[in-house]
C-alpha positions in Angstrom: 13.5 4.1 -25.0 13.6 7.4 -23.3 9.6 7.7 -22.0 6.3 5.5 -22.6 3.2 6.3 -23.3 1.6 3.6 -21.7 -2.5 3.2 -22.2 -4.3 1.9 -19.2 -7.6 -0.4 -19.8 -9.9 -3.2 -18.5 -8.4 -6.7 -19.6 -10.7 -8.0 -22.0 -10.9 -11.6 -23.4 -8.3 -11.5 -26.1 -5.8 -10.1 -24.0 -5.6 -13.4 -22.0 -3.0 -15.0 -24.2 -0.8 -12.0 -23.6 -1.3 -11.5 -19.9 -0.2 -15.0 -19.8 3.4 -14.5 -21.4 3.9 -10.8 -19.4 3.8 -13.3 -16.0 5.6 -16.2 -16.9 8.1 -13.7 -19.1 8.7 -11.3 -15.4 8.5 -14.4 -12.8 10.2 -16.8 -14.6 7.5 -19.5 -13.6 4.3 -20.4 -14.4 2.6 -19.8 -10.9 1.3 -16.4 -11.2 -0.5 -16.9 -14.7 -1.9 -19.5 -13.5 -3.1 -18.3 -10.2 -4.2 -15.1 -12.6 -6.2 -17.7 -14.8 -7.6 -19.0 -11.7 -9.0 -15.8 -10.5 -10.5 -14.9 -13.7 -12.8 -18.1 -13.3 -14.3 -16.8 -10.2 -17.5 -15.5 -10.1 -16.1 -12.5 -7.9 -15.8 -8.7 -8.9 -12.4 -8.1 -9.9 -10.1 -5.5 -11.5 -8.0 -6.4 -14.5 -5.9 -3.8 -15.7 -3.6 -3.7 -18.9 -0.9 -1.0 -20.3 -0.9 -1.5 -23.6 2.2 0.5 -25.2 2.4 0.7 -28.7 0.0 -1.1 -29.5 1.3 -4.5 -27.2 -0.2 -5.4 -24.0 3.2 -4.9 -21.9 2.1 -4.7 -18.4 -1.6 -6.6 -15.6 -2.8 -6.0 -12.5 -5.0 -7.9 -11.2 -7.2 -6.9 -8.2 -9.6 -9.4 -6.1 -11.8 -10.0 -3.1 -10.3 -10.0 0.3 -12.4 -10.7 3.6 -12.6 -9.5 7.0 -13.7 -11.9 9.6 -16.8 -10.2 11.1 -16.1 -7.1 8.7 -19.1 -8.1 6.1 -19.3 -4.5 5.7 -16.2 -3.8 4.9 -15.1 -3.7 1.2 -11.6 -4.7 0.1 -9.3 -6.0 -2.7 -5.9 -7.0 -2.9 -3.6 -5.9 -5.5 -2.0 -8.8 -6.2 0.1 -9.8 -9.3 1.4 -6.7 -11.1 4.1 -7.0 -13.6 5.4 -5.2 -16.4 7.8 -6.8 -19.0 11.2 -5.9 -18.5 12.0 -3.7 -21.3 9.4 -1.4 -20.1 10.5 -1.6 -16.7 11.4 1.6 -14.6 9.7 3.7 -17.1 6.7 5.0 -14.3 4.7 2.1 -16.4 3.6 0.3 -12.7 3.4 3.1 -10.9 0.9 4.6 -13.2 -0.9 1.5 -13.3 -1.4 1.2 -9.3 -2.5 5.1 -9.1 -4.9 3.9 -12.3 -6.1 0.7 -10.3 -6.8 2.6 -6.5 -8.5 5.6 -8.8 -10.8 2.5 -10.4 -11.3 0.4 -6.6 -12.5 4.5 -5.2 -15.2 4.9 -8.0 -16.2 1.3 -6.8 -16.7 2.4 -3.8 -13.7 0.2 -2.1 -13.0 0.9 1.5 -9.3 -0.2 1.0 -6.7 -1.9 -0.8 -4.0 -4.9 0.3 -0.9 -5.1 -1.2 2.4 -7.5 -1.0 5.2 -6.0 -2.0 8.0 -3.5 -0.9 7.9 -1.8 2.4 9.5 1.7 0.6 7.8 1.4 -2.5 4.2 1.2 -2.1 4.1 4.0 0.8 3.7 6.5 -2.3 0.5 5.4 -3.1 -0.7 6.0 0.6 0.0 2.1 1.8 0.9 1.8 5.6 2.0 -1.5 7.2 -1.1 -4.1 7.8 0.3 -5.1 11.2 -0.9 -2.1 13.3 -4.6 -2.8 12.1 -4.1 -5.7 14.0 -5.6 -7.5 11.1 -4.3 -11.6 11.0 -2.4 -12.2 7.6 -2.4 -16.2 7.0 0.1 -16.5 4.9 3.9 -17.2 5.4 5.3 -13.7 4.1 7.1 -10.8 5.8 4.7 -8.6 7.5 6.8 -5.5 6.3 5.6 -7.0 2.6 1.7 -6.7 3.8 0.0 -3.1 3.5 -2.9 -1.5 3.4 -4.2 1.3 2.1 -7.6 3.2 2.9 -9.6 4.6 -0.5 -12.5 6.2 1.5 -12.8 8.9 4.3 -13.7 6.4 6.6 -11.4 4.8 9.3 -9.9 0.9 8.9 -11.2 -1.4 11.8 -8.6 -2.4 14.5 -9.2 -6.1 15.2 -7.2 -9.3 15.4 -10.1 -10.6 12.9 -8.5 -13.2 9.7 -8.3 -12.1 6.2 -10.1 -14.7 3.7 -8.9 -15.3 0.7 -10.2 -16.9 -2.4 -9.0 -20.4 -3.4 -6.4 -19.4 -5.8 -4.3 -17.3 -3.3 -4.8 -20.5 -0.6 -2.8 -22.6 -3.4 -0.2 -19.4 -4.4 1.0 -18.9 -0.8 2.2 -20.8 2.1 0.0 -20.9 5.4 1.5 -19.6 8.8 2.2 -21.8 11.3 
């Protein structure tokens, strides 16, 4: 497999079944399907991104809510699971998807997007480190992991306010102490 053509669309409900085997296939755990599952049943606006390539739903991202204490203007989502099966893997598949999913969260008028995952790869897609926002992460991860990054012309609060979380993330990752 040289290059992909990969097709970006909203997840729709027959894709489900597939979604379901890319995460447990990639993580080696049933966690993030079900935490995926778990999201889907909210009554929450959501993003739900597949790259189908030929023909096979190979690759989700999901995007949810995310709160900022005292921020109720403030509209954000977190990027949070991606994963493309492994054959397709280091093909530009992700990458393509998360330019496809901040291009989506823009026309949706999203002030900004979360992420946890690698300090030198998301930077590329305009993500900075969450800590200087001052911004209070509750979870028990690596605050080199947690980034941010702004889709609209307007700046990003600075505050020691508290992300919020919908129940599903609450069960997915550890609390701080």
């Amino acid at each position: 497999m040289s290059s992909l053509s990969p097709t970006f669309r909203i997840a729709r409900v027959h894709d489900e079944d597939a979604i379901r085997k890319i995460y447990i296939q990639v993580f080696e755990r049933p966690q993030e399907a079900q935490f995926v599952e778990a999201i889907r049943h909210l009554d929450c606006d959501r993003l739900s991104l597949v790259a189908e390539i030929d023909g096979q739903v190979s690759a989700h991202l999901l995007a949810s809510p995310v709160y900022l204490d005292n921020h109720a203007d403030l509209k954000l989502m977190i990027l949070e699971p991606m994963a493309v099966i492994p054959k397709c893997q280091g093909y530009g598949v992700g990458s393509a998807m998360v330019n496809v999913a901040l291009e989506q969260l823009r026309q949706r008028k999203y002030d900004a997007t979360i992420v946890i995952g690698l300090a030198d790869y998301y930077p590329r897609f305009g993500f900075r480190i969450l800590e200087p926002f001052g911004w209070q992460w509750p979870f028990a991860v690596d605050a080199q992991v947690v980034q941010v990054a702004p889709l609209r012309a307007k700046p990003l609060p600075i505050t020691h306010d508290t992300l919020r979380f919908s129940e599903p993330f609450n069960r997915l990752f550890t609390p701080r102490d």
